[in-house]
VEXDREN-2710 file (C-alpha; in Angstrom, 1 decimal):
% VEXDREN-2710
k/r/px/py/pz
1/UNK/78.1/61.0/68.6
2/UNK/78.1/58.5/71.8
3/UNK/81.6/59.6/72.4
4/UNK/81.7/63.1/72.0
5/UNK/79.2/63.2/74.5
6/UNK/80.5/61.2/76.3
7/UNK/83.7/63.7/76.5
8/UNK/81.6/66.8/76.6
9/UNK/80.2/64.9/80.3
10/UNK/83.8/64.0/81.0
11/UNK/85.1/67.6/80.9
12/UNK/82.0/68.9/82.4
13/UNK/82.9/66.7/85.3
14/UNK/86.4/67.8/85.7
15/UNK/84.7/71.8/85.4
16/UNK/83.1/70.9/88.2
17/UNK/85.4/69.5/90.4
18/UNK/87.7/72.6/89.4
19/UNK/84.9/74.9/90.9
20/UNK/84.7/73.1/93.7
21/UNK/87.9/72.8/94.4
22/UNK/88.7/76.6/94.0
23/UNK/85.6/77.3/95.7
24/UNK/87.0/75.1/99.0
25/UNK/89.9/77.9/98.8
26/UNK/87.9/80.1/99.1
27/UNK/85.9/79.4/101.8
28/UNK/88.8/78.2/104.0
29/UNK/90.6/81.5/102.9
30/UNK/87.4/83.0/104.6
31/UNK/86.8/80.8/108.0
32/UNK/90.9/81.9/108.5
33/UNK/90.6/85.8/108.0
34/UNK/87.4/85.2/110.3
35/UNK/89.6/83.7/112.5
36/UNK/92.6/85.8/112.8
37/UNK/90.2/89.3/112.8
38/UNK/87.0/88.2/114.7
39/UNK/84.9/91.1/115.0
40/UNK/87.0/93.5/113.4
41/UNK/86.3/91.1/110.2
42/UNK/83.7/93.5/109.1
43/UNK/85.4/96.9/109.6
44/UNK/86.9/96.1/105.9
45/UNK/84.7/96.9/103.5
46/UNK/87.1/94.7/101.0
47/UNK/86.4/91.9/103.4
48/UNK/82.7/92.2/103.7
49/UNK/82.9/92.0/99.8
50/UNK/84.9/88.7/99.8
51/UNK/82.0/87.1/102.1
52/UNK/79.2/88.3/100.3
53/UNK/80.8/87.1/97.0
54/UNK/81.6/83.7/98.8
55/UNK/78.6/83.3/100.1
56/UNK/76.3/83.7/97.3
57/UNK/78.8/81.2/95.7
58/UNK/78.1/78.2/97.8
59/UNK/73.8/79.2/98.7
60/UNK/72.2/75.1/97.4
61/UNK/70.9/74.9/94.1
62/UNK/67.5/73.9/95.3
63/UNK/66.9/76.8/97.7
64/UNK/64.6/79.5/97.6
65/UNK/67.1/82.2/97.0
66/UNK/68.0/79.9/94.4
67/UNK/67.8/82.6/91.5
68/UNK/70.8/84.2/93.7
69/UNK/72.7/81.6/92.4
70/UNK/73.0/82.9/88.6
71/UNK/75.4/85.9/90.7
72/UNK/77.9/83.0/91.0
73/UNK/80.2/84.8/88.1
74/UNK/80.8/87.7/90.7
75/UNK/83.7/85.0/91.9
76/UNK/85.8/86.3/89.6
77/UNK/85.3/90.0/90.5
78/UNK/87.8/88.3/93.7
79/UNK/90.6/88.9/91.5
80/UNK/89.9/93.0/92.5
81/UNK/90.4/91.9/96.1
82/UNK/93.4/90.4/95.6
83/UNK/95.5/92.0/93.2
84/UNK/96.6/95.5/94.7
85/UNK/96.7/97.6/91.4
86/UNK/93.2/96.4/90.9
87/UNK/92.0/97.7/94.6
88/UNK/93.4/101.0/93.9
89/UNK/91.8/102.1/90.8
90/UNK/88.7/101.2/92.4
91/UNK/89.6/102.6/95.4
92/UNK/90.3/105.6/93.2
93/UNK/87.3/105.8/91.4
94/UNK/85.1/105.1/94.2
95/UNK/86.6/108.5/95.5
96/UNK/86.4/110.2/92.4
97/UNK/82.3/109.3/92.5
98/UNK/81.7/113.2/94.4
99/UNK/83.2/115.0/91.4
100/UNK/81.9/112.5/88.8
101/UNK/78.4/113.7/89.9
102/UNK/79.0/117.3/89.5
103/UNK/80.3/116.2/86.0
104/UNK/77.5/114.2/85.3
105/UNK/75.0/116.8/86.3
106/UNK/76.8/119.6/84.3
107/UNK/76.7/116.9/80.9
108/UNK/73.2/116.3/82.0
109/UNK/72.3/120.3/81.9
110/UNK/74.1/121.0/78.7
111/UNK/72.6/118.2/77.2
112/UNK/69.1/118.7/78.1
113/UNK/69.4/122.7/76.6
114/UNK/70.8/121.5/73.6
115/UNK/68.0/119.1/73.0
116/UNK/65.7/121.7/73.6
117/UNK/67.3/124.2/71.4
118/UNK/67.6/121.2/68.3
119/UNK/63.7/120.1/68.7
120/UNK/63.0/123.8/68.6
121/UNK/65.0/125.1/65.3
122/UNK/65.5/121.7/63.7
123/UNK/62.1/119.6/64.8
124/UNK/60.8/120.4/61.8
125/UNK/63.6/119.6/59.5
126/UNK/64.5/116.5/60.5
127/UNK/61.8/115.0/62.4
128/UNK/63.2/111.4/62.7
129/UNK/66.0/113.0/64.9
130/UNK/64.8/116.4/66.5
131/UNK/61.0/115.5/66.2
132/UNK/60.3/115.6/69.6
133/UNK/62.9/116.3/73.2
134/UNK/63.1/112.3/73.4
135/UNK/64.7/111.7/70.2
136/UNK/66.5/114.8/70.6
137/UNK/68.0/113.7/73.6
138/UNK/69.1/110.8/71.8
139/UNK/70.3/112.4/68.9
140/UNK/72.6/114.7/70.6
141/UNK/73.9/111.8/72.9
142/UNK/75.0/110.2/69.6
143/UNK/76.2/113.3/68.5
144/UNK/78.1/113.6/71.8
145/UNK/80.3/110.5/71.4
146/UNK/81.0/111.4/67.7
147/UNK/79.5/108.2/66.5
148/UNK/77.9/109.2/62.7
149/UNK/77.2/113.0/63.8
150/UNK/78.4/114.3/60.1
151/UNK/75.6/111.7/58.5
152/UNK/73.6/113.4/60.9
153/UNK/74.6/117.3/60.4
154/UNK/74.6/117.4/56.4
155/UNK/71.3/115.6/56.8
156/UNK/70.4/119.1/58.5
157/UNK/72.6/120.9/56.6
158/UNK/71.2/120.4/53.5
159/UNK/68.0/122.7/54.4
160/UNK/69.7/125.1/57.1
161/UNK/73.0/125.8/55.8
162/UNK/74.2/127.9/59.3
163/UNK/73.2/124.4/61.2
164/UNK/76.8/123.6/61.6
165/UNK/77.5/126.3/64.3
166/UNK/75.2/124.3/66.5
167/UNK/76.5/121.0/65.7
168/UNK/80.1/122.3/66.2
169/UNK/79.8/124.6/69.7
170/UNK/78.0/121.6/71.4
171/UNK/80.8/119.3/70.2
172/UNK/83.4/121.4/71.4
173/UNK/81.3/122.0/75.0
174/UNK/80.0/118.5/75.6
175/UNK/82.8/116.1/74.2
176/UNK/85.8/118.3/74.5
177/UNK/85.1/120.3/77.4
178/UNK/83.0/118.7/79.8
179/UNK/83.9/115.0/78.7
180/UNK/87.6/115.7/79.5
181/UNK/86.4/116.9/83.1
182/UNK/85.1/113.4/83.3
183/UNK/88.4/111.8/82.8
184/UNK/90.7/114.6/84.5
185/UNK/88.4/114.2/87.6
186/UNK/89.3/110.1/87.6
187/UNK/92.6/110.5/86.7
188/UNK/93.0/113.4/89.6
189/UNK/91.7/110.6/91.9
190/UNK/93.6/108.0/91.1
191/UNK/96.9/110.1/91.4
192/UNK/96.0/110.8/94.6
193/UNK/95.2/107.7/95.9
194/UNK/98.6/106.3/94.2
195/UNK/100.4/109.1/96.9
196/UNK/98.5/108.2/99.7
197/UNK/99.6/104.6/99.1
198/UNK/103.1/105.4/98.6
199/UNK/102.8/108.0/101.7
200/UNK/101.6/104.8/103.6
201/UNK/104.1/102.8/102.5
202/UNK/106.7/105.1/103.3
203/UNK/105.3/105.7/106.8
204/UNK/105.4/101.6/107.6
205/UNK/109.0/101.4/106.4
206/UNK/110.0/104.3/108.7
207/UNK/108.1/102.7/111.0
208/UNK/109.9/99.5/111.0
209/UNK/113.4/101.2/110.8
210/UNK/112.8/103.4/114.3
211/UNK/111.3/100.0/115.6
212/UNK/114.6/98.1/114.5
213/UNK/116.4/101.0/116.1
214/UNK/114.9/100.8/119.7
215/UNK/115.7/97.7/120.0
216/UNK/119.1/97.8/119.1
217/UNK/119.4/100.5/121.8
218/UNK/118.0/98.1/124.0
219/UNK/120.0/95.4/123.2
220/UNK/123.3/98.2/123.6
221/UNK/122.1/99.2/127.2
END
């Protein structure tokens, strides 16, 4: 027992000297981006997002913002500021957040008639699921990501045989229809910020070539 606990204290020690270690890269990574941009440091939101996420790392364990110290995992979410592909899906989705709304509110209204139309026909059938618009909602946002709806429509079923048109058109509207909106919106976004990264790309390269070429003329005159 003495030495296994003693182990456990012996890797916790070298855990700790790891995070401090990678947390001294980090800040020095910091102090030397401050450095090079100064006061355009800020003007990135990426950037701002590295400090805030540094900073919370390295706030003392015994000050008052103390409880700020349990967001010390968010070091990891540094891995989205450094890997490219990562920055662009959630550059991506962060554009795609205007048209996500829309879908949201659309899911939102189609939801909320269903629920009203099941507490009204079936609230009396199958109270545990349509006895009231709460558990309604709830129901039907089972139903919606097909998780045990069939349990749930035979249990209807069985005293209102035509139930199953209901069940089906608000399956085929709310998961197939507007749920595919959802993702064609995201995946709209992210194509379109992949081409504006290539487009950029593509316009630094040219730009290096024409710069490579006035200087050669230079160099010929």
């Amino acid at each position: 027992q003495a030495d296994r606990l003693a182990r456990a204290a012996k890797d916790n020690n070298i855990m700790v000297v790891i995070k401090l270690l990678v947390l001294a890269v980090f800040v020095v990574e910091l102090l030397l981006r401050f450095f090079v941009h100064r006061r355009r440091f800020f003007g990135d939101p990426w950037r701002v997002f590295d400090f805030v996420v540094v900073g919370i790392a390295i706030v003392p364990a015994g000050s008052a913002f103390a409880v700020l110290r349990a967001l010390r995992v968010l070091r990891v979410l540094r891995l989205v500021s450094l890997v490219p592909s990562m920055r662009r899906v959630i550059g991506a989705l962060l554009k795609a957040l205007p048209g996500m709304a829309s879908i949201v509110g659309l899911l939102g209204l189609v939801l909320y008639v269903a629920a009203v139309m099941a507490t009204k026909l079936y609230g009396a059938i199958a109270p545990e699921h349509f006895g009231d618009l709460g558990a309604s909602l709830f129901t039907l946002f089972q139903v919606m990501t097909v998780e045990g709806w069939p349990d749930i429509a035979r249990g209807v079923m069985a005293q209102s045989p035509h139930s199953w048109i209901f069940f089906v058109v608000y399956l085929l509207v709310a998961t197939f229809m507007v749920l595919n909106l959802f993702i064609a919106v995201v995946v709209n976004a992210m194509q379109s910020q992949v081409t504006e990264d290539l487009k950029h790309e593509g316009d630094t390269h040219t730009q290096m070539v024409l710069d490579e070429v006035r200087a050669l003329r230079r160099e010929i005159q």
